[in-house]
C-alpha positions as CSV (number, residue, x, y, z in Angstrom):
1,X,37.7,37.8,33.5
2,X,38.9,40.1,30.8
3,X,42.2,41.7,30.1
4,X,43.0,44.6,27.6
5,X,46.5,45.6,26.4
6,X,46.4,48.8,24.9
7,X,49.6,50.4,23.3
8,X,49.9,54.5,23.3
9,X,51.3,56.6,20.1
10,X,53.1,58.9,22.5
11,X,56.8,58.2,22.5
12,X,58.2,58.4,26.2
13,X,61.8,58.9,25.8
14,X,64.8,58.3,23.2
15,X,64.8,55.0,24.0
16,X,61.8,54.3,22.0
17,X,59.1,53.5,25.1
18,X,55.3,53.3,24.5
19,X,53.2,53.8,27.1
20,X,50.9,50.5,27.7
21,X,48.3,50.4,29.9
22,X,47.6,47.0,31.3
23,X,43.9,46.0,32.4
24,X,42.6,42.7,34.0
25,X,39.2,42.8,35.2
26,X,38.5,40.4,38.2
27,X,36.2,42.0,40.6
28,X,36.6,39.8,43.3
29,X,40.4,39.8,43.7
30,X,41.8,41.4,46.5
31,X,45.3,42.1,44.5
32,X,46.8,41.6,41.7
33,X,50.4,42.6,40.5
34,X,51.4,42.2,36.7
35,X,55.1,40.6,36.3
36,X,57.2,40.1,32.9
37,X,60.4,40.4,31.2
38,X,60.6,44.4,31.9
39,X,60.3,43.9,35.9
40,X,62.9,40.5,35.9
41,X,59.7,38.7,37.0
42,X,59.2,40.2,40.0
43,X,56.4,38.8,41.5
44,X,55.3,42.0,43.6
45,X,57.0,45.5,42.4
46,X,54.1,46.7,39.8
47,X,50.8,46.3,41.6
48,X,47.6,47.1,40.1
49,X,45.1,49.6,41.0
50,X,40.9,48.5,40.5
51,X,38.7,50.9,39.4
52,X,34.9,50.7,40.5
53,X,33.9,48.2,37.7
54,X,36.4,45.2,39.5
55,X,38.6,46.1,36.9
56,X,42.6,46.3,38.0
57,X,45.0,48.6,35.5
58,X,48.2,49.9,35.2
59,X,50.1,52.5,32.9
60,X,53.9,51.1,32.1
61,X,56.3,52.5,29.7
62,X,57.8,49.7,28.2
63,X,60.6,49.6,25.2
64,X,59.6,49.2,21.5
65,X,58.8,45.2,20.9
66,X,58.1,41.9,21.8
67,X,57.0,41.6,25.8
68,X,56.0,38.5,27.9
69,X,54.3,39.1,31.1
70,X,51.6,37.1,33.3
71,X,49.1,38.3,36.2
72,X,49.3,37.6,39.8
73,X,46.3,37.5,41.2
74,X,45.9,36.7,44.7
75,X,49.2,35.0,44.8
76,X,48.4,32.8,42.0
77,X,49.8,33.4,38.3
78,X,47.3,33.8,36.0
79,X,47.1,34.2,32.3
80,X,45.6,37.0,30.1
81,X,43.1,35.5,27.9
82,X,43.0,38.3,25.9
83,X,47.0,38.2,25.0
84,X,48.5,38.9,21.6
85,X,49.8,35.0,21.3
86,X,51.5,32.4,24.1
87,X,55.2,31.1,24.3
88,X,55.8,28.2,26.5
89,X,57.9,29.4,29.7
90,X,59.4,26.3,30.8
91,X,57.7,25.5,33.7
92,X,54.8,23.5,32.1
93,X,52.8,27.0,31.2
94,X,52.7,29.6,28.8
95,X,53.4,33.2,29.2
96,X,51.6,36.1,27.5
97,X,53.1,37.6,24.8
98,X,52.2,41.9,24.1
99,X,54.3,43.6,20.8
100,X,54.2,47.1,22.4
101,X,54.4,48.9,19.0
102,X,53.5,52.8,17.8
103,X,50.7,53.3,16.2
């Protein structure tokens, strides 16, 4: 599995957003949702679309900064191996940790 985070230069709004596009490549899953601290956690409001390679993305405007987020796939929470760095999350696991930054 393979996941790539990549931040946009555009600016979205004055709120300083950068588009990010999200990518976890698992070509067997039948879903997968992405959850973090920009959706509360919610475990099933951003799904994931897969394009013909197995690979599951999704474009998100999130603020200028630090960002943790983790994978649902299948109803299991998964980890993106290719994250920026880890913080622990209190429940015996780590979170992902994305800087959404301009370029």
């Amino acid at each position: 599995m393979k996941t790539k985070l990549n931040p946009k230069s555009s600016v979205v709004s004055a709120k300083k957003t950068i588009e990010v596009e999200f990518a976890y490549e698992s070509p067997t899953a039948k879903e997968v949702y992405l959850a973090g601290d920009f959706n509360n956690w919610s475990f099933n409001s951003l799904p994931m679309r897969k394009d013909e390679k197995g690979v599951w993305l999704l474009r998100l405007p999130l603020t200028v900064g630090r960002h943790e987020y983790r994978y649902i796939v299948d109803g299991d929470w998964q980890n993106d191996p290719c994250a920026g760095g880890y913080a622990s999350n209190g429940f015996g696991s780590c979170n992902c940790v994305a800087e959404a930054v301009p370029e």
